[in-house]
Biopython code that builds the backbone (N, CA, C, O; Angstrom):
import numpy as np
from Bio.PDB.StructureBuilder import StructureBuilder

atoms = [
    (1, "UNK", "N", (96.890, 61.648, 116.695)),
    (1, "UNK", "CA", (96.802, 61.114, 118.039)),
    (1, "UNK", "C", (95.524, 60.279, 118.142)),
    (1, "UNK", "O", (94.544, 60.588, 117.464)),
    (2, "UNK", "N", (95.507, 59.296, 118.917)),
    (2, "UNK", "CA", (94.117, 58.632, 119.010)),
    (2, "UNK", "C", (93.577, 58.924, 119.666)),
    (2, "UNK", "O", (93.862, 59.950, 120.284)),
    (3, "UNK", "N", (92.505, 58.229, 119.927)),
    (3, "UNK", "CA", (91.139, 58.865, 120.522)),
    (3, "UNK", "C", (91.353, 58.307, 122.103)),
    (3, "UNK", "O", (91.501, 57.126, 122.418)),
    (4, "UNK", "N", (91.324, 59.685, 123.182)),
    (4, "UNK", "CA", (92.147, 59.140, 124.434)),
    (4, "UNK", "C", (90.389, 58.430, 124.765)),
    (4, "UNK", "O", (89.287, 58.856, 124.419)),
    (5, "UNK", "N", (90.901, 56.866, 125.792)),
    (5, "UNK", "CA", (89.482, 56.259, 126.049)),
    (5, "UNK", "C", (89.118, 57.002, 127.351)),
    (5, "UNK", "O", (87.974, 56.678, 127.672)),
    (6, "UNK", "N", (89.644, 57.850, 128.195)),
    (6, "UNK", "CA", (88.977, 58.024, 129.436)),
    (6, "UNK", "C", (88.393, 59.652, 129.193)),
    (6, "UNK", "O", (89.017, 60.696, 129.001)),
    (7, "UNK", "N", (87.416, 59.467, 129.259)),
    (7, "UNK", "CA", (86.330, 60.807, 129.247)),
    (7, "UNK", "C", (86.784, 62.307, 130.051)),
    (7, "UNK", "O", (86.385, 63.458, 129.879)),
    (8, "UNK", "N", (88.028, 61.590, 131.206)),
    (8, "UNK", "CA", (88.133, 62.263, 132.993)),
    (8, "UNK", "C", (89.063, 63.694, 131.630)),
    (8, "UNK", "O", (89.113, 64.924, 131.671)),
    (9, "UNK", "N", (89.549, 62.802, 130.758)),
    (9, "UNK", "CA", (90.536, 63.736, 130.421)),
    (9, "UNK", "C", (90.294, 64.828, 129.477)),
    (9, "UNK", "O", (91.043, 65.785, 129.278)),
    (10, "UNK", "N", (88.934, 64.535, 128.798)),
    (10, "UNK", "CA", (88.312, 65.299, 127.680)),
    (10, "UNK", "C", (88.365, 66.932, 128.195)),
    (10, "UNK", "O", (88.112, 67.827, 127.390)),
    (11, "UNK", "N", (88.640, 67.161, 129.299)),
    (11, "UNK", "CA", (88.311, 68.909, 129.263)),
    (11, "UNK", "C", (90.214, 69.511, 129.040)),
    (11, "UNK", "O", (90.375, 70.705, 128.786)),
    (12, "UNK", "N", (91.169, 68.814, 129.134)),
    (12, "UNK", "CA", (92.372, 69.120, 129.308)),
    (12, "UNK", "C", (93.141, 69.110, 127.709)),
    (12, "UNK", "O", (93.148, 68.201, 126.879)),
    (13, "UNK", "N", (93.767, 70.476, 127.642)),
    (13, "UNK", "CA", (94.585, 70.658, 126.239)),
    (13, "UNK", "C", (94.903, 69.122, 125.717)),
    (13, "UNK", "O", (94.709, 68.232, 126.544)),
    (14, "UNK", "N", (95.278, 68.825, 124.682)),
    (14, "UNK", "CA", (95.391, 67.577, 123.873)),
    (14, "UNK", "C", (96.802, 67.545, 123.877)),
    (14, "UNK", "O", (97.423, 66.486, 123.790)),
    (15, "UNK", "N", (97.314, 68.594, 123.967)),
    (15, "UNK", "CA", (99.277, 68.267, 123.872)),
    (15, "UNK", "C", (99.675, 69.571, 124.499)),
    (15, "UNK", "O", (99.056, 70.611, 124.274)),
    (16, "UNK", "N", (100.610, 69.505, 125.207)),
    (16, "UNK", "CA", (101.545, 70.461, 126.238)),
    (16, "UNK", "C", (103.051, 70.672, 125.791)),
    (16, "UNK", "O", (103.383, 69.776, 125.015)),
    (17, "UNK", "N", (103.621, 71.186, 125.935)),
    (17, "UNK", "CA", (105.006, 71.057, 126.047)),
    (17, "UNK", "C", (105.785, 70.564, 127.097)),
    (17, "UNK", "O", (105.641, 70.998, 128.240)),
    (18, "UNK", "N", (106.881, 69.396, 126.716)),
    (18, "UNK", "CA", (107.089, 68.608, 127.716)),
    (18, "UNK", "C", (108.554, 69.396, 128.436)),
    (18, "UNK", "O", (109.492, 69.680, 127.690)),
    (19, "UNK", "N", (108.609, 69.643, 129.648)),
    (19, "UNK", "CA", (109.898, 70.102, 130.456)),
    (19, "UNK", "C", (110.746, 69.483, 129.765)),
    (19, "UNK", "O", (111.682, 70.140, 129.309)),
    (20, "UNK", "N", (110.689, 68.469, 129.571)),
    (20, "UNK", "CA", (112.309, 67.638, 129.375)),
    (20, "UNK", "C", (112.708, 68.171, 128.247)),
    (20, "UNK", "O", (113.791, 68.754, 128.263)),
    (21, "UNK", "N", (112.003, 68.111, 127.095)),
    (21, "UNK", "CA", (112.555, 67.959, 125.756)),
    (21, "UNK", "C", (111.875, 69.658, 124.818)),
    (21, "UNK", "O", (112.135, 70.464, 123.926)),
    (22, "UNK", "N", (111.263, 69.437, 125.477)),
    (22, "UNK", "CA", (110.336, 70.713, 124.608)),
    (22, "UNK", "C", (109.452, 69.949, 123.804)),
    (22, "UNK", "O", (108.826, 70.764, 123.127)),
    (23, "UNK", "N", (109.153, 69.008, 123.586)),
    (23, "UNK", "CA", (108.448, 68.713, 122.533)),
    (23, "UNK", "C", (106.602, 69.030, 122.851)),
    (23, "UNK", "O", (106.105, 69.228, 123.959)),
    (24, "UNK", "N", (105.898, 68.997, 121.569)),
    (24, "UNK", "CA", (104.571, 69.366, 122.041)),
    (24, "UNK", "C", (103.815, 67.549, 121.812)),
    (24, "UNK", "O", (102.659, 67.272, 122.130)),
    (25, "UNK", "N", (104.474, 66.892, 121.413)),
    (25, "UNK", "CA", (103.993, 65.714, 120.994)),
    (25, "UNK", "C", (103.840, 65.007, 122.545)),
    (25, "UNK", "O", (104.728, 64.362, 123.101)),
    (26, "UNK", "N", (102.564, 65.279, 123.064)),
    (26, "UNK", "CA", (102.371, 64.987, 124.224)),
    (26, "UNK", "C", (100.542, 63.962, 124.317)),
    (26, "UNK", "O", (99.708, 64.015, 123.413)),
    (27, "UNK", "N", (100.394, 63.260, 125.454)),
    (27, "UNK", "CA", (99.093, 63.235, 125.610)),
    (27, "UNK", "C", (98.942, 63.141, 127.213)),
    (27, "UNK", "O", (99.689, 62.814, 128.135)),
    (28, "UNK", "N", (97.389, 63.663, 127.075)),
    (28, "UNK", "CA", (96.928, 63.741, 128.758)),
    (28, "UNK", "C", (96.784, 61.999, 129.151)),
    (28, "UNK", "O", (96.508, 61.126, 128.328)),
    (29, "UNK", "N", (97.045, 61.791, 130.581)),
    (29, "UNK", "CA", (97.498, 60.721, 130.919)),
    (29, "UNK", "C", (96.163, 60.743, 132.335)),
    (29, "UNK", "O", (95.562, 59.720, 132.664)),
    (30, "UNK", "N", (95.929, 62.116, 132.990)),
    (30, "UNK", "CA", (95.101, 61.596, 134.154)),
    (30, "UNK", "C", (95.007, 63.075, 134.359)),
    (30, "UNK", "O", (95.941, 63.875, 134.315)),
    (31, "UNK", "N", (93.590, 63.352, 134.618)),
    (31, "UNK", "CA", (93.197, 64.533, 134.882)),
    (31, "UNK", "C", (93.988, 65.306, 136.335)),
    (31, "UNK", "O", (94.266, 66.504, 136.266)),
    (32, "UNK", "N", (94.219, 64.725, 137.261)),
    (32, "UNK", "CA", (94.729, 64.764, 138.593)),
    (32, "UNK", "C", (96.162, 64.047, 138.421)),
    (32, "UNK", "O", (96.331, 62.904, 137.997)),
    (33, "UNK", "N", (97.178, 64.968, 138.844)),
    (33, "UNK", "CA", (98.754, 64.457, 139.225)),
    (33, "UNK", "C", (98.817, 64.331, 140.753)),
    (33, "UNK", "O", (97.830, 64.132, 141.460)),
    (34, "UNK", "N", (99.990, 64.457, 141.158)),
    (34, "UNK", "CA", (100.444, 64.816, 142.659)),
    (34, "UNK", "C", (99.681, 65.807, 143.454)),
    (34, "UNK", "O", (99.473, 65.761, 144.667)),
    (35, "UNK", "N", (99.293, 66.709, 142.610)),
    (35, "UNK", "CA", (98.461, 67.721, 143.451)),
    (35, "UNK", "C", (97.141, 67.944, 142.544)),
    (35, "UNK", "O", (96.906, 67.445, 141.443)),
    (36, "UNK", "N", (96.457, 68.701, 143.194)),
    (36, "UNK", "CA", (94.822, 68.696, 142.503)),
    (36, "UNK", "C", (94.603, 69.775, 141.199)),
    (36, "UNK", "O", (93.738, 69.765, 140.323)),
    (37, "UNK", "N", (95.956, 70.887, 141.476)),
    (37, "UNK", "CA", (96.393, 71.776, 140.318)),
    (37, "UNK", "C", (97.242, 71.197, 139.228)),
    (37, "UNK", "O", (97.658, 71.789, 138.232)),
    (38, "UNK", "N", (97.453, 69.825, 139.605)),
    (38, "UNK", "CA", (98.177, 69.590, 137.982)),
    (38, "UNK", "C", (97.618, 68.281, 136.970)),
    (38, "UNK", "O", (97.058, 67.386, 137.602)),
    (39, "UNK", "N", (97.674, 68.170, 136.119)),
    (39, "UNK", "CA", (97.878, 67.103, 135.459)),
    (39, "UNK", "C", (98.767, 66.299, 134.926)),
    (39, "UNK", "O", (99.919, 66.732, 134.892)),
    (40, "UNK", "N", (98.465, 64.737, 134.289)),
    (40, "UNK", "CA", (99.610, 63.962, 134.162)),
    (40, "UNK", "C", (99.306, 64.199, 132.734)),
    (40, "UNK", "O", (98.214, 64.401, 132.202)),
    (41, "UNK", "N", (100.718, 64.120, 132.121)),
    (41, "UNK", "CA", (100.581, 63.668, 130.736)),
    (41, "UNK", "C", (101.980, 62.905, 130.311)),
    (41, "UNK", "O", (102.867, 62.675, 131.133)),
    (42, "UNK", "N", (102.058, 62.543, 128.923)),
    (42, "UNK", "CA", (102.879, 61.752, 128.780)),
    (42, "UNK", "C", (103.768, 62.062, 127.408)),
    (42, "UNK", "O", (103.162, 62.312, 126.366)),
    (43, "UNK", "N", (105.060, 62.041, 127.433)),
    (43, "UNK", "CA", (105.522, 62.891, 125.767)),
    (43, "UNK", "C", (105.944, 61.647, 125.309)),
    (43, "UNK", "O", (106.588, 60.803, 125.930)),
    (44, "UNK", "N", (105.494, 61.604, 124.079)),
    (44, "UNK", "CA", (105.657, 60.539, 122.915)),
    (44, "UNK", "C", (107.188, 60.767, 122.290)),
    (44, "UNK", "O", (107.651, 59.971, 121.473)),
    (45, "UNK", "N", (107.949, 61.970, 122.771)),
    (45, "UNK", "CA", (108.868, 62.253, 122.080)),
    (45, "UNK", "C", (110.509, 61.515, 123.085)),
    (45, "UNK", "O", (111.571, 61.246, 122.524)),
    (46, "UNK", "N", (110.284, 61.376, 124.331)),
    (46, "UNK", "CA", (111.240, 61.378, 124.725)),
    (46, "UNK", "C", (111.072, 60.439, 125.982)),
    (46, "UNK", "O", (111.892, 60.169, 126.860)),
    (47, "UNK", "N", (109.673, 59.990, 125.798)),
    (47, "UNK", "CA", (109.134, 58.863, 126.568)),
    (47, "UNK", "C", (108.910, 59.100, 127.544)),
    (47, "UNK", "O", (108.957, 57.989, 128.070)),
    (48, "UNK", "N", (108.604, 59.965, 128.500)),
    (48, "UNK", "CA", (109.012, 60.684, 129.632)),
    (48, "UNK", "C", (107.142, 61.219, 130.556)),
    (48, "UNK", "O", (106.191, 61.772, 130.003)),
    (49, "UNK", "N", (107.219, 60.911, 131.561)),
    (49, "UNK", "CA", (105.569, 61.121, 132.000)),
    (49, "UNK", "C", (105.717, 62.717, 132.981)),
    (49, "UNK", "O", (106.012, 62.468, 134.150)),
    (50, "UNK", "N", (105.626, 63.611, 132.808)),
    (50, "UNK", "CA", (105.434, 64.788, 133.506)),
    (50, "UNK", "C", (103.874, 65.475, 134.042)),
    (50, "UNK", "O", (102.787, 65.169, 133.552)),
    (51, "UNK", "N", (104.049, 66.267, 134.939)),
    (51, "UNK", "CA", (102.933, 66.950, 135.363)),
    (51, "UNK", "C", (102.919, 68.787, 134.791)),
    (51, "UNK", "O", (103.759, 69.686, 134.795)),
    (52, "UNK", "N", (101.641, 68.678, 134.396)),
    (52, "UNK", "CA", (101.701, 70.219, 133.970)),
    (52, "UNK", "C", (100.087, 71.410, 135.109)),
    (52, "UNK", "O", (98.924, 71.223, 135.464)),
    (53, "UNK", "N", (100.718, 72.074, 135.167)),
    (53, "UNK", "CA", (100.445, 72.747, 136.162)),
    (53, "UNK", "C", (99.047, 73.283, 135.334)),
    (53, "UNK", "O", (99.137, 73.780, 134.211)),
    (54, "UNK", "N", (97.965, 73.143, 135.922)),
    (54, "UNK", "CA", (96.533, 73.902, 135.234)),
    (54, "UNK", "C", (96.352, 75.271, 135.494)),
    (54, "UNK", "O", (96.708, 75.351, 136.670)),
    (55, "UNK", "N", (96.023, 76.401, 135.135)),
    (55, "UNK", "CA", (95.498, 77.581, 135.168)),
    (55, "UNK", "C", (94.871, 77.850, 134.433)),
    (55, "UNK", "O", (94.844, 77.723, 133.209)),
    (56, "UNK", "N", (93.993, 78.470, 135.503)),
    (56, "UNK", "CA", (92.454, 79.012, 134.232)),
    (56, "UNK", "C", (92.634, 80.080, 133.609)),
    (56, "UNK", "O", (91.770, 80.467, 132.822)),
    (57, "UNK", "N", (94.075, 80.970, 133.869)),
    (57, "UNK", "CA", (94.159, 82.517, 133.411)),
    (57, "UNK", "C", (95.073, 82.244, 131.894)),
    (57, "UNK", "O", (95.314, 83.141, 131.087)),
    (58, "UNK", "N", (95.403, 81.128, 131.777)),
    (58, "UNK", "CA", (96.628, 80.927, 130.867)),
    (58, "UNK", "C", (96.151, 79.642, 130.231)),
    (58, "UNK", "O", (95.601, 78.717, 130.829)),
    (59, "UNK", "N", (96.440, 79.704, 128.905)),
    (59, "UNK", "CA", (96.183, 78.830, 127.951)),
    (59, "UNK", "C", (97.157, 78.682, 127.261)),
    (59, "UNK", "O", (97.698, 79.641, 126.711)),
    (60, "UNK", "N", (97.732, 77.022, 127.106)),
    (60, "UNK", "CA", (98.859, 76.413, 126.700)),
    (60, "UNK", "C", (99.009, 76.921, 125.159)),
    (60, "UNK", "O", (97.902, 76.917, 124.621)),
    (61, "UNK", "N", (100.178, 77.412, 124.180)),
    (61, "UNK", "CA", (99.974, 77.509, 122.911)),
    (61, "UNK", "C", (100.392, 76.423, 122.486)),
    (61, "UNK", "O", (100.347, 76.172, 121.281)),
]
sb = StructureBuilder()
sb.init_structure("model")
sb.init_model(0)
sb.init_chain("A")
sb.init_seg("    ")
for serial, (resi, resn, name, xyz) in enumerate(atoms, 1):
    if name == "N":
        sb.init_residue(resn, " ", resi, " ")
    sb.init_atom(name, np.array(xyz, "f"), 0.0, 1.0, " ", f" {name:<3s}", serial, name[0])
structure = sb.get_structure()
């Protein structure tokens, strides 16, 4: 994956699993989505831009 240029995103997992497809081949897209609990990211697998929900109690595998 390359080196994401916006800094906002450096504290957020590097790849998620995407709703649509399952895939983990993902990247963070914007620290802030629709709401202030989620983030944007984007799956390389199925082209597709989703929001993933942040929690501090749970860590993405």
């Amino acid at each position: 994956m390359a080196k994401d240029p916006s800094p906002h995103t450096a504290a957020l997992p590097g790849a998620v699993e995407c709703p649509f497809c399952g895939s983990r081949d993902s990247k963070p897209l914007a620290m802030f989505g629709s709401l202030l609990m989620t983030a944007q990211y984007h799956c390389n697998a199925c082209n597709t831009t989703f929001e993933w929900v942040r929690r501090e109690d749970v860590e993405p595998q």
